[in-house]
C-alpha positions as CSV (number, residue, x, y, z in Angstrom):
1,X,0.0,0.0,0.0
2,X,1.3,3.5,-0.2
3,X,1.2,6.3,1.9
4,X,1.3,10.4,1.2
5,X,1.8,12.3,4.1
6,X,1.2,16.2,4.1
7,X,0.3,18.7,6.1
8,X,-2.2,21.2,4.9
9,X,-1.9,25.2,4.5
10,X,-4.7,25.7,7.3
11,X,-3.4,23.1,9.5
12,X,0.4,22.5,10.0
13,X,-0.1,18.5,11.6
14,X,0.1,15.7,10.0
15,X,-2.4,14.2,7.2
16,X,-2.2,10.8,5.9
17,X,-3.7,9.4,2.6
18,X,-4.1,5.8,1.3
19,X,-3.8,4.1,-2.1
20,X,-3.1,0.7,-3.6
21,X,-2.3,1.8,-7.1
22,X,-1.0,5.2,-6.3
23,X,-3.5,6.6,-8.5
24,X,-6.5,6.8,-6.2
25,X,-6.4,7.9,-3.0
26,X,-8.7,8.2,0.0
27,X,-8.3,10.4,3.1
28,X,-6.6,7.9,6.0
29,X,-8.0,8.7,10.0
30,X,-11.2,10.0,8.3
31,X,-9.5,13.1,7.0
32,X,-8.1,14.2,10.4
33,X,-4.6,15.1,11.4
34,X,-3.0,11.6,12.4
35,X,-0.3,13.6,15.1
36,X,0.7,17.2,16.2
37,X,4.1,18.3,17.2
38,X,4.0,19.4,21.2
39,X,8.1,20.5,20.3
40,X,9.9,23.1,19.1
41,X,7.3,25.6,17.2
42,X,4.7,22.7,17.9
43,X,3.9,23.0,14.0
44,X,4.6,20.2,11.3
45,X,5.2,21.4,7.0
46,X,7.1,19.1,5.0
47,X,6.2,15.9,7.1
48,X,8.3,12.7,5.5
49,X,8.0,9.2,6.4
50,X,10.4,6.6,5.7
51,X,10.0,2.6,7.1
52,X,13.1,1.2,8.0
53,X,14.1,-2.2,7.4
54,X,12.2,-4.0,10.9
55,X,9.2,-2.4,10.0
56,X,9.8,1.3,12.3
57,X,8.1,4.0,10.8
58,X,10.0,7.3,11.5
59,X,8.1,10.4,10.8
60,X,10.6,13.7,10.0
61,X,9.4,17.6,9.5
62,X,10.1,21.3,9.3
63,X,10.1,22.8,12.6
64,X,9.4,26.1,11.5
65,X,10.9,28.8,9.1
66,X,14.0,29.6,11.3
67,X,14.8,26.4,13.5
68,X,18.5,25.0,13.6
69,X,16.7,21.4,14.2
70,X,14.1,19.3,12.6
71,X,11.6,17.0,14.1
72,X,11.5,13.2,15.3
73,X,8.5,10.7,15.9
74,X,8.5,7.1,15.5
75,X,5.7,4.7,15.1
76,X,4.7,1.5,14.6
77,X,1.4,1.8,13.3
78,X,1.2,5.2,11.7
79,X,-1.2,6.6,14.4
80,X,0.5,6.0,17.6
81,X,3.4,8.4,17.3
82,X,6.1,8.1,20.3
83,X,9.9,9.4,20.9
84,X,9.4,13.2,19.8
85,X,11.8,15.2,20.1
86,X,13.8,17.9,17.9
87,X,17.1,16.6,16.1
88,X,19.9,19.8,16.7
89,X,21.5,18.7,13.4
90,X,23.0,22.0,12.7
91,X,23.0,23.8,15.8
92,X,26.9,23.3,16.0
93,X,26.9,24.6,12.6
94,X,28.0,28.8,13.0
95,X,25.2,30.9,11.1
96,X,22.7,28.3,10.4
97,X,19.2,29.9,9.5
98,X,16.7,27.4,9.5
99,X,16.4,24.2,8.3
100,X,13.9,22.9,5.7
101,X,12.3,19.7,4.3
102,X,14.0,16.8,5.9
103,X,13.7,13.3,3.9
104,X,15.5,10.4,4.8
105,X,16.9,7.1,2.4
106,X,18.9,4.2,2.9
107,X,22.3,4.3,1.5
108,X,22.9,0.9,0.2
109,X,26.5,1.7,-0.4
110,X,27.4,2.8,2.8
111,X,24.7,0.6,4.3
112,X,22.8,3.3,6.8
113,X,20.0,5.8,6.6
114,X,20.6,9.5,5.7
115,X,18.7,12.3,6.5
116,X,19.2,15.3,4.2
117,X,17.4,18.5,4.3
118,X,18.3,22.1,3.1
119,X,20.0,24.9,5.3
120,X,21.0,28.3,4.7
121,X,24.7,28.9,6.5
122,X,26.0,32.3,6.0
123,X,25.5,36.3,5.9
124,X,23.0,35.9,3.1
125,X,19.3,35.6,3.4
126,X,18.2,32.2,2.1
127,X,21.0,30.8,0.3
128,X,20.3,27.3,0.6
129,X,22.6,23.8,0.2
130,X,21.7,20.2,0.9
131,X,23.0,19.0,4.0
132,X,22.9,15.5,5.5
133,X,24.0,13.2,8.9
134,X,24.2,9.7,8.6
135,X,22.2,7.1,11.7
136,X,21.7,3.3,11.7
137,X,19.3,3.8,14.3
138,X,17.9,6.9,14.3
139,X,19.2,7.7,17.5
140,X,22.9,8.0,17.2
141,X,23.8,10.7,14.3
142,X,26.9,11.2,12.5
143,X,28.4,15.3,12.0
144,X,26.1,17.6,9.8
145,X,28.1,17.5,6.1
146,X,27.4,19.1,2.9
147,X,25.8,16.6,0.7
148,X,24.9,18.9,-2.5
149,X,25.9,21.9,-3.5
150,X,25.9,23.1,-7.0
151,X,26.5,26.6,-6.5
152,X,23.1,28.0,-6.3
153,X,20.0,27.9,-4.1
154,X,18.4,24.4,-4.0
155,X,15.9,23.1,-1.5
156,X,13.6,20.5,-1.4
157,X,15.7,17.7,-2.4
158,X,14.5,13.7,-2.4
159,X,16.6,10.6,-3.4
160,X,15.3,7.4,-4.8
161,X,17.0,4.1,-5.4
162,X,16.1,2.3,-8.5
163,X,15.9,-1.6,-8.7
164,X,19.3,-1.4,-10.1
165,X,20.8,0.4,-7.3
166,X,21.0,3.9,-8.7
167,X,20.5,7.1,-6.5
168,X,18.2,9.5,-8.2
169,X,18.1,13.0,-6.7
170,X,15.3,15.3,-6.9
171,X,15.3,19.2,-6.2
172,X,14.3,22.4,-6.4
173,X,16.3,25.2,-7.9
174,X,15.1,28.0,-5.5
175,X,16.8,30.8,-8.0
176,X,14.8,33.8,-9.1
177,X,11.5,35.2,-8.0
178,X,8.3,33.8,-7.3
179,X,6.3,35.5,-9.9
180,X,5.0,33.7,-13.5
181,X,7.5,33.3,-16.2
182,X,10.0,32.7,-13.6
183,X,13.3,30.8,-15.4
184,X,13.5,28.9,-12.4
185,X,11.5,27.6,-9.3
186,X,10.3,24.4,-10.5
187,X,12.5,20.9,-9.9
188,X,15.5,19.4,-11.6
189,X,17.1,15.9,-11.2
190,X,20.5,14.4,-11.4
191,X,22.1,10.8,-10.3
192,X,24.9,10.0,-7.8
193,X,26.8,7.6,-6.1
194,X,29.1,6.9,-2.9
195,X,32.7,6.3,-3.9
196,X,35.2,5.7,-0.8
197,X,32.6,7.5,1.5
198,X,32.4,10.4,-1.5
199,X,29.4,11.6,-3.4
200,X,29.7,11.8,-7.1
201,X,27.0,13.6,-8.8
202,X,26.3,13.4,-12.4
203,X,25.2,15.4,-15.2
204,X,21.6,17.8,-13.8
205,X,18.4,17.5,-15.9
206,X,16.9,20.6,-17.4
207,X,13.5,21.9,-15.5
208,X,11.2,19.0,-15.2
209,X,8.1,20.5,-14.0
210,X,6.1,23.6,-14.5
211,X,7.4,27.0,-13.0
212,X,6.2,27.8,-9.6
213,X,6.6,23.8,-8.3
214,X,7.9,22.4,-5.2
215,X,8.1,20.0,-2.4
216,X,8.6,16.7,-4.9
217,X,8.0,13.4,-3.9
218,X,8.8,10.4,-6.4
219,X,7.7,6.9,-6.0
220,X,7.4,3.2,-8.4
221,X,4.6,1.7,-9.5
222,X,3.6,-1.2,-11.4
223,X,2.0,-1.2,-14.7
224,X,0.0,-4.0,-17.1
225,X,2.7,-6.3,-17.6
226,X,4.5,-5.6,-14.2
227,X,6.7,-2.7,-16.1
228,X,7.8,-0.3,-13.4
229,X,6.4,3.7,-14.1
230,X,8.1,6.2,-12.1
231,X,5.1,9.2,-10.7
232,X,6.5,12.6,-9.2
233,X,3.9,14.5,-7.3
234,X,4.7,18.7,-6.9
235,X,3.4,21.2,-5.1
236,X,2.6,24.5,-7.1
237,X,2.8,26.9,-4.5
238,X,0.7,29.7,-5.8
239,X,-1.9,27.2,-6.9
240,X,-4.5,24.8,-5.3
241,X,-3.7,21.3,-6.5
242,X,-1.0,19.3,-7.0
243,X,1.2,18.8,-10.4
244,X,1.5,14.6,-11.2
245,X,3.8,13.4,-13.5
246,X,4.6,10.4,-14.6
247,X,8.3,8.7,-16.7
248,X,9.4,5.5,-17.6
249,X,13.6,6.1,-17.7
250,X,13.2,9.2,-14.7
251,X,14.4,11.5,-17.8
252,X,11.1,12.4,-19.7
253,X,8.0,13.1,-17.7
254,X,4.4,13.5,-18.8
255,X,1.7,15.9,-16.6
256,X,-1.0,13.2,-16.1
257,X,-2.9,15.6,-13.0
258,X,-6.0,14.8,-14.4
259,X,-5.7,11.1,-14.2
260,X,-4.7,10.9,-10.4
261,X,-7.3,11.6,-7.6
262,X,-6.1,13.3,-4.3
263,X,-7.4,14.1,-0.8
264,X,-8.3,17.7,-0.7
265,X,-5.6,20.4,-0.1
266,X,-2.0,18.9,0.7
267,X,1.1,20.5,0.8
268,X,4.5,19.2,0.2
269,X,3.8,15.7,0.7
270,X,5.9,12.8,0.3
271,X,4.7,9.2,-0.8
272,X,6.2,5.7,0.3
273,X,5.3,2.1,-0.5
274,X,4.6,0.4,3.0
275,X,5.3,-3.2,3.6
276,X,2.6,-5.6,5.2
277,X,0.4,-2.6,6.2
278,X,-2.7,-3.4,8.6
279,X,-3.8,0.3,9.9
280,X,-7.4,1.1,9.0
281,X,-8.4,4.1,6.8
């Protein structure tokens, strides 16, 4: 089954949605927030989920515009939420300003979980990087590192693995303004891997999405003939909806929006494929 968690413009908690195609989807907990954060600014944007390899859900988010931490919760179940706490991952880090969109993967060449998110560090006023610490537990974390940095403003980034073990990243590039005809502000990709503990990132797409798109989230599915398609959901910020795309090779995407039903109004979401799954919608 898979699983979109969002939080929603009006209320910053966390929503869950349910789907067993990843086409359709119906609200999960009846449409009402699943947790809320009693930490830090006791808000949740960006919320991300990933399920770790004995079945632990671990719930990450944004704690706020201008936090030097990100938020923790673990679950079994996906309702009963435990262990919450703030994660100071760049609080050691001189003139960090906040602190955005946390996602976590599993590194199968270094064999652990990282969590990446995006951080300005500096005199200037949201000049963001991808940063990253490294956990096999999700309790002991490794030193905050720069993970990506192609030098310009990126946030929003997401990594994928592909059934042949390729990493996929996904990001925004944050350059320009947000007004329409923008040449920027909408999502670009580009594939890595881990040499000798070092990233080695490869040639970046072109602008995947419409202008004005954020918060991506990209996930596998399978087709007639058990053929994997690749779907990237978006968030266009100064619109309601959501943008859905769909690729075969992760290089050419087609907008298939009006194919794909959503819960009503989510906001940078994220979407995972849950093993053995028994919660109730």
């Amino acid at each position: 089954m898979y699983i979109f968690s969002y939080f929603k413009t009006e209320a910053e908690e966390l929503f869950l949605a349910t789907s067993n195609d990843g086409f359709n989807w119906e609200d999960f907990n009846k449409g009402e927030p699943v947790f809320s954060s009693s930490v830090g600014t006791k808000t949740i944007r960006d919320p991300f989920i990933i399920q770790d390899r004995q079945g632990m859900f671990h719930l990450l988010w944004t704690n706020g515009w201008n936090s030097q931490s990100i938020g923790y919760a673990r679950s079994e179940n996906l309702v009963d939420w435990r262990d919450e706490r703030l994660l100071p991952v760049m609080e050691g880090v001189p003139l960090t300003k906040n602190c955005w969109a946390p996602e976590a993967y599993f590194d199968v060449d270094e064999q652990q979980y990282r969590l990446i998110w995006s951080s300005t560090v500096g005199e200037k006023d949201r000049d963001h990087r991808i940063w990253s610490v490294a956990t096999s537990d999700f309790i002991h974390y490794s030193e905050p590192e720069l993970f990506f940095d192609p030098g310009y403003n990126v946030i929003d980034s997401t990594v994928i693995t592909t059934n042949e073990q390729k990493h996929y990243m996904f990001f925004k590039d944050e350059r320009g303004l947000n007004d329409p005809g923008t040449e920027y502000k909408a999502i670009r990709s580009c594939q890595f891997s881990t040499i000798n503990g070092k990233r080695i990132f490869h040639e970046t797409s072109d602008l995947l999405t419409s202008e004005l798109t954020e918060g991506p989230t990209v996930f596998s599915v399978q087709t007639e003939g058990n053929h994997e398609k690749w779907m990237m959901f978006v968030d266009p910020f100064r619109k309601p909806g959501y943008e859905i795309l769909e690729s075969i090779d992760l290089k050419h995407w087609n907008d298939i929006s009006s194919s794909v039903k959503l819960p009503a109004g989510p906001r940078h979401g994220s979407v995972i494929y849950v093993r053995n799954f028994e919660g109730e919608m």
